[in-house]
C-alpha positions, 0 to 999 in steps of 0.5 A: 064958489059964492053959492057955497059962501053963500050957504055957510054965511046962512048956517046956524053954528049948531049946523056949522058945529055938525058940518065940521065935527063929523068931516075932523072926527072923520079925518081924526079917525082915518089918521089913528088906522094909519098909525094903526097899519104900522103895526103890520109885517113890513114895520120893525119897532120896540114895546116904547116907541108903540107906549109912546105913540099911544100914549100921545094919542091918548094925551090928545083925546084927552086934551080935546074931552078937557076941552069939551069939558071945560066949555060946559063949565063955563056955560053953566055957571054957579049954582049950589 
């Protein structure tokens, strides 16, 4: 267990960035096809409740690229 601490103590933020984006963006993608399954024959829904899934959806892509975005903004400051 101390080896392990040991190794992300030495991780550069870039590589600590890469470690965990591709495991969440994993998790985040595993979670959507799940939503996605309930769309199968066993599921009786209405056209609003699927709007409102994909429109949270949405929401939260959206929310995490304004993010994203936002910290760019920051680092590169004023110019003209």
């Amino acid at each position: 267990m101390e080896e392990k601490k040991e190794i992300k103590e030495k991780e550069s933020p870039e590589d600590r960035f890469k470690r965990l984006a591709s495991l969440r963006t994993q998790n985040a993608l595993k979670r959507i096809k799940l939503v996605g399954n309930l769309s199968g024959p066993g599921y009786k829904y209405i056209d609003e409740q699927v709007d409102r899934i994909i429109n949270a959806l949405r929401g939260a892509v959206d929310e995490v690229e304004s993010r994203f975005k936002k910290g760019k903004e920051k680092e590169a400051g004023f110019t003209l």
